[in-house]
N, C-alpha and C positions, 0 to 999 in steps of 0.2 A: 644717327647719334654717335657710332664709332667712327665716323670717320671726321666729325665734327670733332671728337675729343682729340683724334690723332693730329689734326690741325692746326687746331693750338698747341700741342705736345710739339710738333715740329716747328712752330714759329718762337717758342720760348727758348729750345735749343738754339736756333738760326741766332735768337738775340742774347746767346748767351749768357741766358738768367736759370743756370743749374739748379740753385735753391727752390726758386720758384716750382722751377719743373719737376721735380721730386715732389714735391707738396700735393704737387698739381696729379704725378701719378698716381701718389698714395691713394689720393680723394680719388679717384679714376677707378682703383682695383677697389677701394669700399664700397662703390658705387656697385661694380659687376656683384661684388659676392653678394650684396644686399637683391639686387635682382633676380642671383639664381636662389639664392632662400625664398624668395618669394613666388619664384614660378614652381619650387621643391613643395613648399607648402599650400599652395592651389594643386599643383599634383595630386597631391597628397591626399586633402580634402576631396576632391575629385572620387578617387579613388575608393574614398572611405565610402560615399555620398553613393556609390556604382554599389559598394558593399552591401549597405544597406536596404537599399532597392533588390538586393537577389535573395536577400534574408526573408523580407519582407513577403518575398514571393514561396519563401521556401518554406515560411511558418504557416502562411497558406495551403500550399499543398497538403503540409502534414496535417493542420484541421480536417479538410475535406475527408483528408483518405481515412483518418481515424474519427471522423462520425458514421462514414461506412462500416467500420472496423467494430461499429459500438452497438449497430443494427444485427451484424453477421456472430456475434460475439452472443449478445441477447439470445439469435435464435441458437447457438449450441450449448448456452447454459439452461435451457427448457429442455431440448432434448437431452439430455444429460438427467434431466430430471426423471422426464418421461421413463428413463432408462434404468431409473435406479428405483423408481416407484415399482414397474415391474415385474424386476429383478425381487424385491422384496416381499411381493405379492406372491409371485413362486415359490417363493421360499419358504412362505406359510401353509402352501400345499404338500411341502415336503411330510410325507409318512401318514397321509388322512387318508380316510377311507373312500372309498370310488365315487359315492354321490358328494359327498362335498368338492370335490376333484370337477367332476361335474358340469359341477354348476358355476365355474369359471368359465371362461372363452380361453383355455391356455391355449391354443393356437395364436391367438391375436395377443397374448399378453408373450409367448416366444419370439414372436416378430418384433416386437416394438423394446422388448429386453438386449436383444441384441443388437437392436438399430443403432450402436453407440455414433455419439457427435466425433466429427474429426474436422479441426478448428483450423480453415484457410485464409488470414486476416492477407487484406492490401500493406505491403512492406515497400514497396517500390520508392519513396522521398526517403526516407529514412535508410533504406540499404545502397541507395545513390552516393545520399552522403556520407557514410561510414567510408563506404569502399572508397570512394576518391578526396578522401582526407578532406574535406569540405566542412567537415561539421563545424567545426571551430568559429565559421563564418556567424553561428548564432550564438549572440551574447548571452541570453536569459540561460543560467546555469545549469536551473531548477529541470528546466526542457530538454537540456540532454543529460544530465543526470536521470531523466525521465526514460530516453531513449535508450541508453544504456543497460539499464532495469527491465526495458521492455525486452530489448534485446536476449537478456540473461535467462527472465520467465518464459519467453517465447519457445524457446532449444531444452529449458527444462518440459517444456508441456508436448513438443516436439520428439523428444526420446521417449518419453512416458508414452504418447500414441501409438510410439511404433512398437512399442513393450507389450503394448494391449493387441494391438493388429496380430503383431504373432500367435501372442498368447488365444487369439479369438481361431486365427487360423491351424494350430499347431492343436489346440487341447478344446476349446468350445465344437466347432466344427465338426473335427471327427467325431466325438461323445453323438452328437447329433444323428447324423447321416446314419450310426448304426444304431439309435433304438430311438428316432423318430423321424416325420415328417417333412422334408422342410418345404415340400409342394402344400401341406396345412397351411403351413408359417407364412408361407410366401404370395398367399390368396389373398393377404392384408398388406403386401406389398404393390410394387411397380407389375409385378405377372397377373395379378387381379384371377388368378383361377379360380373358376366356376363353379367346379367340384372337386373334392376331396381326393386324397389315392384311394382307388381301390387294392391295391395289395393290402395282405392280411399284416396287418402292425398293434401292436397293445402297446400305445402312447402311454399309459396310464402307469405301467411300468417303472416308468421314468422316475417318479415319484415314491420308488421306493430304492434308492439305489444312492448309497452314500455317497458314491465317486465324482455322483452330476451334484448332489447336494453342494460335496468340496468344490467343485469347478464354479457354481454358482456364488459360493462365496466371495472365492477368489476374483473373479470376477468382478463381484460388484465393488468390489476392496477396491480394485486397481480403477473403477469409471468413478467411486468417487475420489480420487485425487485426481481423476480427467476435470472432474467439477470443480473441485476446488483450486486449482492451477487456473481455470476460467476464469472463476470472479477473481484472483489476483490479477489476470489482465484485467478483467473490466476496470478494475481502481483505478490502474496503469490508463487505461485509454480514459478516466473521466479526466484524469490530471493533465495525459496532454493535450486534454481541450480546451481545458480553463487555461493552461499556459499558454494556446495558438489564438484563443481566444479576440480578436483586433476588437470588437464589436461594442 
């Protein structure tokens, strides 16, 4: 086709019709730029069309991984419960007398008081696209204003466990190991022991002793805002399912 145009461009000059041939070139370069807008905006579209298709897959992924997210979330807002029922149960044996003391299983209620939830959700779609500037690629606002939020609650629930970890390792723990059991404790754990210690220990002790009273409190202070930082994710993960939602 260019060499067709330049052909006549050369035969108009040869017949020395310059008017003509200007006319002739103008129409000639209207023609290219109308052509390259044209293959700009198929480009374009192309491109968009490629867009969309990667979106498509990447609101995918983030359903999948946050119905996972929504199972794993479930079981640490139960044990959380578990943990804080308890915690509160022991706390009613604070200061009573030996048979009421008793008549609890507090070996199996110390196990299950300290077994706090520590909340490992799947981030992997969602921290793919933060880190490599990607996210943009998805239109619906709503969805990553969504991620965003999750992101924020995530690192607040995230400091808060590792505030507890210490605090379990640093002030629960020791209080423990010197005026109780934790081979009791731990007969109701993963160790499944058979029998009790026999070294001489008065558990019962324990229950009069202001210090572990305070540590218990504190404690259960700090697992329930482990709880309730939970069900703010959970809201987080119902949302971005209704928003990944194709179905």
């Amino acid at each position: 086709m260019i060499r067709l145009f330049r052909n006549i461009s050369q035969k108009l000059l040869s017949e020395g019709k310059i008017t003509k041939y200007f006319k002739y070139a103008i129409g000639e370069i209207v023609l290219m730029v109308i052509g390259i807008l044209i293959a700009l905006q198929i480009n374009n579209w192309n491109q968009e069309r490629i867009l969309r298709i990667e979106e498509k897959a990447i609101v995918k992924n983030i359903h999948n991984e946050y119905k996972q997210n929504k199972k794993l979330i479930k079981t640490s807002i139960k044990d959380s419960e578990t943990c804080i029922y308890t915690l509160k149960t022991l706390m009613t044996l604070m200061g009573k007398d030996e048979e009421f003391i008793k008549a609890a299983n507090i070996d199996s209620l110390f196990f299950n008081a300290y077994n706090f939830p520590i909340f490992r959700p799947s981030e992997n779609t969602i921290s793919g696209l933060i880190q490599s500037g990607r996210i943009d690629i998805i239109q619906n606002q709503d969805l990553v204003n969504l991620i965003y939020e999750w992101g924020r609650t995530m690192k607040a629930l995230t400091d808060h466990s590792e505030r507890l970890l210490i605090y379990n390792d640093n002030q629960v723990l020791p209080y423990l190991v010197k005026h109780y059991s934790l081979k009791d404790m731990d007969a109701y754990g993963e160790l499944q022991w058979k029998n009790k210690t026999i070294l001489k220990t008065d558990k019962l002790k324990i229950f009069e002793n202001l210090e572990f009273e305070n540590i218990m409190d504190d404690f259960l202070y700090k697992v329930l805002i482990t709880k309730n930082k939970l069900i703010e994710l959970e809201i987080i993960i119902d949302n971005i399912l209704k928003n990944t939602n194709n179905d």
